[in-house]
N, C-alpha and C positions, 0 to 999 in steps of 0.2 A: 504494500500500500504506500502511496504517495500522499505527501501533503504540498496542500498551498497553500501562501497568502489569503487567507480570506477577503473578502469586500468587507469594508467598513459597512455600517447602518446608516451612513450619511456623509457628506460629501467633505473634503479636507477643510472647509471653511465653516464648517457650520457649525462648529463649538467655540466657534470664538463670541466674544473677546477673552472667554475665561481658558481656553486651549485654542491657539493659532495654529495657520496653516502650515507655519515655518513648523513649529513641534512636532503635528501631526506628520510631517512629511519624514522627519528627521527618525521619531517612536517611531510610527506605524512603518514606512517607506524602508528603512536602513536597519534599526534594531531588528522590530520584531521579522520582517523577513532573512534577517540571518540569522535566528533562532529555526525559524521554520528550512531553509537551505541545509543548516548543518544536522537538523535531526534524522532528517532524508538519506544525506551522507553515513549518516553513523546506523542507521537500522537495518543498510546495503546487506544482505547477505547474515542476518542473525536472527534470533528466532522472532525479532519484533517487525522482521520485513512483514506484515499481514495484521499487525495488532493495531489496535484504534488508539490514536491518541494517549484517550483516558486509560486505558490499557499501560501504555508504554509508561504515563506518569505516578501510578502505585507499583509498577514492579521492574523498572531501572534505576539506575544508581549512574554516578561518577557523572562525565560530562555528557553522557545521551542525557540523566534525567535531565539536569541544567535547562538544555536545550530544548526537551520538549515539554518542562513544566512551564519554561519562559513562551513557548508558542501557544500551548494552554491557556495562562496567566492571562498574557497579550490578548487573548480572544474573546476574553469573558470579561476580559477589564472595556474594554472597544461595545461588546452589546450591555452592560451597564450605566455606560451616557445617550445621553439622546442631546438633540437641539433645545438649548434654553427654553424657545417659544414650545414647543413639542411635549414638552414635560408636565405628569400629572401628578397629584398627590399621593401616596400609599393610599390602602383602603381594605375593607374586608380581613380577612383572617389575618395577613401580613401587619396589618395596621393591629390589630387586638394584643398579635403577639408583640410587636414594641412594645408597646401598650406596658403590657404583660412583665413582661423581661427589663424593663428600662425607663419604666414608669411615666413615658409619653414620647411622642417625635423627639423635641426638642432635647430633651435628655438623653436619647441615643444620636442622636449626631454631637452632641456634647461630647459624649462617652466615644463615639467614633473616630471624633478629630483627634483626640487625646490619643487614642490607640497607635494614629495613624500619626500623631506627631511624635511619638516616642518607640515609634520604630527606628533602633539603631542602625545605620549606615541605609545599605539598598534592601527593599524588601518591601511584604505586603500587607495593607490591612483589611479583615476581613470581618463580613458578617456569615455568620455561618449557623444552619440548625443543626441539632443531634437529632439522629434517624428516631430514636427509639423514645426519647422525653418529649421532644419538639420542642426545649429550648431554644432560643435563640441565644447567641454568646459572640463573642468578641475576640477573631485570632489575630496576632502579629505572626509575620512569617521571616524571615530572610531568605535574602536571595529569591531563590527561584522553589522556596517551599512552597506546596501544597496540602492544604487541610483535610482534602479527599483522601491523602494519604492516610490517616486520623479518622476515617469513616465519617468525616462531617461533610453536610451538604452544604457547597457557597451558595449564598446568594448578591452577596456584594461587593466589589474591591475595589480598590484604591491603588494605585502603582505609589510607591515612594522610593522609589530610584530615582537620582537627580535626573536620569535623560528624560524624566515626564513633563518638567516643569524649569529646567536651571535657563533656556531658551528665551522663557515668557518671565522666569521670578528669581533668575538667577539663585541661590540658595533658601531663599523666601518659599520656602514647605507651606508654612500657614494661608500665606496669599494663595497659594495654588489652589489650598485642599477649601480655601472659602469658594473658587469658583466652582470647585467638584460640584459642592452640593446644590447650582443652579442647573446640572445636567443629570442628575440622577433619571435610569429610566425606569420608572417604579412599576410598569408596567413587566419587565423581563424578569427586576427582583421578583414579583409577585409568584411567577409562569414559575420561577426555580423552587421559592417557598411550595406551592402546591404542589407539585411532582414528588417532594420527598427523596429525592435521587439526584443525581449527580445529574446537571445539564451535558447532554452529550455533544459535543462541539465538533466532532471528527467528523460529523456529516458537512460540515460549512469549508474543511479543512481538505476535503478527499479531492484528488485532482480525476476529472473526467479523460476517462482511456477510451 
């Protein structure tokens, strides 16, 4: 199996002013397609030539995982924003459980910025459920960690690797992560909250033969 680049959910201008097209060209165009180039290279000929993605990211290690938890990462960070104007509020079950877990909106993205500002160096923040309680909880990653690896299900992330933001806010984290929360797509959070499972992305990712 092959992957590709996937298509963005909207065009390289349309999360601006809070994400330019310079960034997006620099993230999406240059990073995340040489995570997706080199996983391709490294799965040539072992036993993950045929496995999905999500496959390759709970059961490799070294620099395959790297590579294909960063093309991963990359994929579900990308359908997590929308267009500022485009964006709707949470609602239903997703909204109950903030609710729930975090004692309102506004206190989980409290709780989210902080997560995602005290992630040390490059790495990721995440909301994520447990399969079995339906918690909702709050993981920091590094690097190119995955919380599926952990059995938990994403539902939201945040890149804090400088190449997300150092373009648009030069070391300024917090300015970044204030525009995050004008793109949120609460509609995809939602779609992954109800599934219960891991959003399967290897279909957006499979190159047509």
């Amino acid at each position: 199996m092959k992957f590709e680049l996937p298509k963005l959910p909207y065009q390289m201008s349309d999360l601006q002013p809070h994400v330019s097209s310079e960034t997006l060209d620099f993230h999406y165009g240059r990073h995340h397609k040489a995570y997706v180039t080199k996983t391709n290279a490294m799965i040539e000929g072992t036993k993950f030539a045929n496995a999905t993605l999500e496959q390759i990211v709970q059961e490799s290690e070294g620099g395959l995982f790297n590579n294909a938890a960063q093309a991963w990462n990359h994929t579900f960070y990308w359908n997590c924003m929308t267009p500022a104007n485009q964006t709707t509020p949470p609602k239903g079950g997703l909204l109950e459980s903030i609710k729930r877990d975090f004692g309102s909106l506004e206190d989980f993205k409290k709780s989210f910025t902080q997560t995602a500002l005290n992630t040390f160096g490059s790495g990721w923040a995440w909301l994520v459920k447990e399969k079995s309680s339906q918690l909702l909880t709050l993981v920091s990653t590094s690097n190119a960690e995955n919380p599926m690896r952990q059995g938990l299900v994403p539902l939201l992330v945040c890149d804090v690797w400088e190449h997300a933001y150092y373009i648009d806010h030069r070391n300024d984290r917090a300015k970044y992560l204030e525009g995050f929360w004008n793109l949120i797509n609460w509609n995809f959070v939602e779609k992954c909250y109800q599934k219960n499972e891991i959003e399967n992305l290897t279909a957006q990712m499979t190159a047509a033969h």
